[in-house]
N, C-alpha and C positions, 0 to 999 in steps of 0.2 A: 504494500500500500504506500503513496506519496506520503508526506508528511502531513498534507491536510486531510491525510483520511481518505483517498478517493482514491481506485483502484487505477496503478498507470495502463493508457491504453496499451495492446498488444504490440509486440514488433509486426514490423511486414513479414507477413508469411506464417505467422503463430495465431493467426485467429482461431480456426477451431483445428484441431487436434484429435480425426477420431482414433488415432489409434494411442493416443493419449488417452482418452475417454474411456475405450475398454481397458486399459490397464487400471484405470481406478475403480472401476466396476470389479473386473477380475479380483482384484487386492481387498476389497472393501467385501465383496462378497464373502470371500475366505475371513476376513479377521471375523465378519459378524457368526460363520458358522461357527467360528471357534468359541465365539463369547457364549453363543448360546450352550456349549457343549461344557464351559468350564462353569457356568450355571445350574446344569443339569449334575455335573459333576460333584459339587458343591449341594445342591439338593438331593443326592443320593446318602449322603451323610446325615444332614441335620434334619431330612425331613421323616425319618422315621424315628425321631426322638421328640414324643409332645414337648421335652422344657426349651424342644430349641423351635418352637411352634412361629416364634417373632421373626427369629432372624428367617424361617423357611419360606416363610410369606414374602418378607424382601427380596428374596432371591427369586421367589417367583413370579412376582410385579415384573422385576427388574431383567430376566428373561423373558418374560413375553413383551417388555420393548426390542430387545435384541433378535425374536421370532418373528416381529412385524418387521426391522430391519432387511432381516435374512430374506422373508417374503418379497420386501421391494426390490433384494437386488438379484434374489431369483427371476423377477418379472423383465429385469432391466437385464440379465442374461440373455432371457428367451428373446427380449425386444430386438435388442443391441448383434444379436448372432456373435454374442462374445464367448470365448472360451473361458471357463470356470478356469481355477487353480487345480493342476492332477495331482497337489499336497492334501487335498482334503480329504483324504483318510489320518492322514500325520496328525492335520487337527485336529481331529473328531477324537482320537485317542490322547495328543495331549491336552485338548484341553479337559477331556474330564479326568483325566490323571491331576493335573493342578490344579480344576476345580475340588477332586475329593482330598488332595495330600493339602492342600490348604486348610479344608473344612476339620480334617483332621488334628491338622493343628491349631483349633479354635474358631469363635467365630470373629475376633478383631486378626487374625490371619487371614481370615476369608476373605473379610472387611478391605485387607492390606493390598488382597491381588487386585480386588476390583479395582481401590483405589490407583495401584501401577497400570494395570491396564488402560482404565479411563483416562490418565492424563494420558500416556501415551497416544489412545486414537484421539482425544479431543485435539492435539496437537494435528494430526496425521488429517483427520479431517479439515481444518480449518484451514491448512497450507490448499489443498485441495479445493474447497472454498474459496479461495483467493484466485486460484489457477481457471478454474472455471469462469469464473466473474471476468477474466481477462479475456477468454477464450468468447464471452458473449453466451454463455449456456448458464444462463439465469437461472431457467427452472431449475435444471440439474443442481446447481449451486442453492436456490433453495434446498432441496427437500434433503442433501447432504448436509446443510445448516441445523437443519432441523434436528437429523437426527443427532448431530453434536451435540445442539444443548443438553437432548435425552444421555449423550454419557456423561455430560457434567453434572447433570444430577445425581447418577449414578456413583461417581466419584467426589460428588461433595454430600452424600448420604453415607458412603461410606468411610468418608473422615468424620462426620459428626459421629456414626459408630463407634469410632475408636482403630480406625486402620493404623493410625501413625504409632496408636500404643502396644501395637504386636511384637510377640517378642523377633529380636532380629528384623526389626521395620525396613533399615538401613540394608542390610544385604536382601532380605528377602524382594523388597520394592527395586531393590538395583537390579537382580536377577531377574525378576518378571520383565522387567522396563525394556531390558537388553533381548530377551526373547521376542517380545511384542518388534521391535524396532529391527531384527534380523527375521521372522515372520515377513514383514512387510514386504522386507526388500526381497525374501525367497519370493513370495506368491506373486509378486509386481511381474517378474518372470516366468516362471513355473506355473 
């Protein structure tokens, strides 16, 4: 963005970008399959314990945003003729491995992932956001806005939680952070 805030227009030749476009389709499709899978991961744990009946419900609010996501960029697959990531098995296995070995280790653990996750794609989104605005693909740039704010929620629910007071906050959020952020760049390809 300029300094007043206003999106610079595109260079010559950088207006739209479709094979830009399915690469964040492609990338954004996979991260969301994984969110939803380390949610489920995370609900295989606490939700068959009634005292953890609070946190199971957060988690399953906050996955069926992540299942509407998944939905839209399934649609924008089907739309787009873009090729999915051929990692999405790798995801679907890790993320309900880190969604349970989290849950396992608490629920301000659990709290922790979601927290590194969410800043991670709010970040990943928003650059995204910018890139599309530039490119003149409003809509698109909408409804990727949108679902931003739905993971800052996510990640400022799970710091009021208590994410930052898990044991091992520091490594365990560095860890996730570095996964998420090498995720991207595999699936951006793959």
């Amino acid at each position: 963005m300029s300094p007043a805030g206003r999106t610079r227009p595109p260079l010559p030749g950088k207006r739209r970008d479709a094979l830009r476009i399915d690469q964040m389709v492609r990338v954004d499709h996979a991260g969301e399959y994984g969110a939803v899978a380390i949610y489920q991961g995370q609900r295989a744990v606490f939700g068959t314990l009634p005292h953890k009946a609070r946190i199971a419900a957060q988690l399953e609010e906050m996955e069926a945003d992540e299942q509407h996501h998944l939905d839209a960029f399934d649609q924008l697959i089907f739309e787009r003729n873009t090729r999915p990531t051929a990692l999405a098995p790798v995801w679907d296995v890790a993320g309900h491995a880190l969604g349970a070995v989290t849950a396992l280790m608490g629920e301000r653990a659990a709290h922790a992932c979601t927290e590194a996750v969410e800043t991670v794609i709010e970040r990943h989104y928003a650059g995204q956001v910018e890139e599309l605005r530039a490119m003149g693909e409003d809509t698109l740039a909408d409804q990727f806005d949108k679902f931003r704010e739905e993971e800052v929620a996510h990640r400022d629910l799970a710091v009021e939680e208590g994410a930052k007071d898990a044991p091992g906050y520091a490594l365990l959020s560095a860890a996730i952070k570095a996964g998420c952020r090498l995720a991207i760049k595999v699936s951006e390809r793959i």
